[in-house]
C-alpha positions, 0 to 999 in steps of 0.5 A: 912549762905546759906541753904547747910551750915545751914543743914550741921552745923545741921547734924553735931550738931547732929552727935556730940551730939550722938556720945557724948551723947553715951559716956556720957549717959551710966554713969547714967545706970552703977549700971543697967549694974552691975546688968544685967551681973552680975558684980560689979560697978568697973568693969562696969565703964571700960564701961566708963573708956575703951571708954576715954581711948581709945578716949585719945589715938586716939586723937592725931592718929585718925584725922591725920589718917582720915585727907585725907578721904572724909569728907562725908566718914568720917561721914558715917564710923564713924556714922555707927560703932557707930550705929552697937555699939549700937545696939550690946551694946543693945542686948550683951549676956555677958559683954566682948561683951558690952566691945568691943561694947562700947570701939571699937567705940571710936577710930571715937570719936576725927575723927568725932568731929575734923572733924565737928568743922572744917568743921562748920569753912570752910563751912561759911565766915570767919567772921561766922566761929566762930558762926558755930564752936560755933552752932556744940559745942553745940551738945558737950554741949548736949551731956554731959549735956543730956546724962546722966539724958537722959539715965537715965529716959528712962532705968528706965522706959523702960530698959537698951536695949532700952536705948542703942537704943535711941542711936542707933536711933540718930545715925541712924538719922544722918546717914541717913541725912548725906547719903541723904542731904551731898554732896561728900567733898573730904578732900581739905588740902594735908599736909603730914602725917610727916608734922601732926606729927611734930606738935605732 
């Protein structure tokens, strides 16, 4: 692997570990959101229960959508929705607004993270294609494993707030490299949208 694809393998890792870790990581802190807007722990859980829900149904949509835009676009977009989420979860005045805040940004979900393992793919030889994918998952591995006792251990002993901005802060990381060290990368594939759909 040459230098540009080992710093776009890395940007990407980090991109999927904090869009993961921003779905996951809040699991851990539900009974302090329950406390701090005054609802019962069924209802903070659509926090999570909201975001996969949307995540399901973008799945198959959302990357056939996305298929023909800049990758470098893509990653911007998505990185910068999921930044100003964070930043709205951290500061929302009432519970409705942490909803829409966490829920919205999950339609990017499976756009960037299908996006990255493909580009970790083409972005190497044929025969490091698999390694690369591999190095990018694990960004997805880290998320999940370290986004909740994370999470935790930061708002026990800070608060919800800035837990929500140690999320925004990755993101804001992520955006920042991908503004500065990625180049354009406009999308080289042109099958049709009818094409995509017939494989759904």
């Amino acid at each position: 692997m040459n230098k540009n694809s080992n710093r776009l393998i890395l940007i990407l890792t980090l991109g999927v570990f904090g869009i993961l870790n921003t779905e996951m990581g809040i699991v851990g802190i539900l009974p302090m959101i329950a406390q701090q807007y005054q609802v019962d722990i069924a209802t903070a859980g659509w926090l999570v229960s909201g975001f996969a829900l949307v995540v399901a149904v973008a799945g198959p949509t959302m990357p056939l959508l996305c298929s023909k835009i800049n990758r470098k676009t893509l990653m911007l977009v998505s990185g910068g929705i999921f930044l100003a989420s964070n930043i709205i979860s951290a500061f929302a005045p009432n519970f409705t607004v942490l909803m829409i805040a966490r829920v919205f940004p999950a339609a990017f979900h499976p756009a960037y993270v299908s996006m990255a393992l493909a580009e970790a793919g083409k972005a190497v030889k044929p025969e490091e294609s698999a390694k690369a994918v591999a190095k990018v998952f694990i960004g997805v591995s880290a998320g999940m494993v370290l986004g909740v006792p994370v999470t935790n251990l930061i708002a026990a002993n800070t608060s919800f707030t800035i837990a929500m901005l140690f999320f925004g802060a990755i993101n804001l990381i992520v955006f920042l490299l991908t503004l500065v060290f990625i180049p354009s990368m406009p999308a080289t594939e042109t099958v049709s949208y009818g094409a995509q759909l017939a494989v759904l």
